[in-house]
N, C-alpha and C positions, 0 to 999 in steps of 0.2 A: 407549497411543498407537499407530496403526499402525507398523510397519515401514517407513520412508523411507529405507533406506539405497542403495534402488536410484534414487532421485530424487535422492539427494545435492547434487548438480550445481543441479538447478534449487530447491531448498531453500535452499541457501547462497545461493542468486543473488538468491532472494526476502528472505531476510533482511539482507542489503546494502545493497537495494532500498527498503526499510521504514527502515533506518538513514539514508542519505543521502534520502530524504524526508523527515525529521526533520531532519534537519542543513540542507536547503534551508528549510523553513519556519522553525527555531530561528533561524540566522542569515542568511539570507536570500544565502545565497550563490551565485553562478554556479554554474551548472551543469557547464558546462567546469573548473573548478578543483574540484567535488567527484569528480564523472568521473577526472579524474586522478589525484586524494587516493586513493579508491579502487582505482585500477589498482596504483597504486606501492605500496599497501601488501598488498593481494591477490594480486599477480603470482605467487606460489609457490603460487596456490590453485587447485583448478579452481572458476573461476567462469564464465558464459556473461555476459562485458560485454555481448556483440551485446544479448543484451535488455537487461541490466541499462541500456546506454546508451536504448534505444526507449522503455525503462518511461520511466525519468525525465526522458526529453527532452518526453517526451508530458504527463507528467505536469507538468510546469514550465510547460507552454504552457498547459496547462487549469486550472491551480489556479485559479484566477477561478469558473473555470464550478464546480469540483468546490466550492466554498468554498459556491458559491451554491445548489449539490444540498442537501451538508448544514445550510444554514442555514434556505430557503425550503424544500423539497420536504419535509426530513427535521426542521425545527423544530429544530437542534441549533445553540446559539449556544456560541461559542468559550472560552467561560468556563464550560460544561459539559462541558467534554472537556478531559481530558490531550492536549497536544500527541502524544504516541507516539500511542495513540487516532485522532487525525486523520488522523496519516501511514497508520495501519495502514487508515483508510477512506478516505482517496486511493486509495491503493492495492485496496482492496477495488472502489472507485468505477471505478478503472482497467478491473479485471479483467473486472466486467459488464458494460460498454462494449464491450469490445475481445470478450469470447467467445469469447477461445481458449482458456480453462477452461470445464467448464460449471460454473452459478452456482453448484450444490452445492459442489464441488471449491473454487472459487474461495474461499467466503465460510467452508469449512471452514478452508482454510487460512490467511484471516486468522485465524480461533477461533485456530489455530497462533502463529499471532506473536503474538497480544497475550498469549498464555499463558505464551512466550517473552520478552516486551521489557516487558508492562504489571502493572498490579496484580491481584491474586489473581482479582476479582470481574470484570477491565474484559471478558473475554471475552464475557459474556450483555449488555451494551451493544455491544459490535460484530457480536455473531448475528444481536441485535432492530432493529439499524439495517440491516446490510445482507440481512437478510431482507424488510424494512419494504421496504427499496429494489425489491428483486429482485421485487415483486408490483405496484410502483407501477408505471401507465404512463405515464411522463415520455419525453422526451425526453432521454438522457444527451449527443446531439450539439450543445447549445445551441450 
């Protein structure tokens, strides 16, 4: 695996990021009180909330549309996919939207988390989906 230890910072902040995306879709919980949950218990860490909050504010307000990427565009219905899986492609979903990674980087670095958070195999299901994605020309602003 590369050397990330000079990324630290925005590594930790991605993996947070993928946990309370999981925790918003598992329980379905406000935003603002996992926001918090995370501040108070991260405080002694270096984390970049500033995005951490943008990812998942953004993220919370598009779950509709990002549900409807991966169900209609990408054929993936929710009984196919581990929940961490979804978050890790919210988050994927996020990334090629927004393009302030390029798609390589982006779609490597979920390979990263789901290698981190999912099962042995889930990573070649999240390459083939957000590779699948990163060639489709959909619209991601529905």
């Amino acid at each position: 695996m590369k050397n990330l230890a000079k990324h630290k910072v925005a590594v930790r902040t991605r993996e947070y990021i993928v946990q309370a995306i999981f925790q918003l879709l598992f329980n379905n919980e406000s935003v603002d009180s996992i926001i918090k949950q995370f501040e108070d218990e991260h405080s002694g860490k270096k984390v970049d909330f500033v995005n951490f909050i943008k990812v998942l504010s953004v993220i919370n307000k598009r779950k509709d549309v990002f549900s409807s990427i991966l169900n209609s565009d990408l054929g993936l219905k929710d009984s196919e996919m581990e929940l961490i899986d979804k978050s890790i492609l919210f988050y994927g979903i996020y990334e090629l939207e927004n393009k302030e990674l390029p798609k390589e980087i982006a779609i490597d670095e979920c390979i990263r988390l789901s290698r981190k958070f999912s099962s042995p195999d889930s990573y070649k299901f999240i390459n083939a989906y957000l590779d699948k994605l990163s060639k489709l020309n959909i619209n991601l602003d529905k």
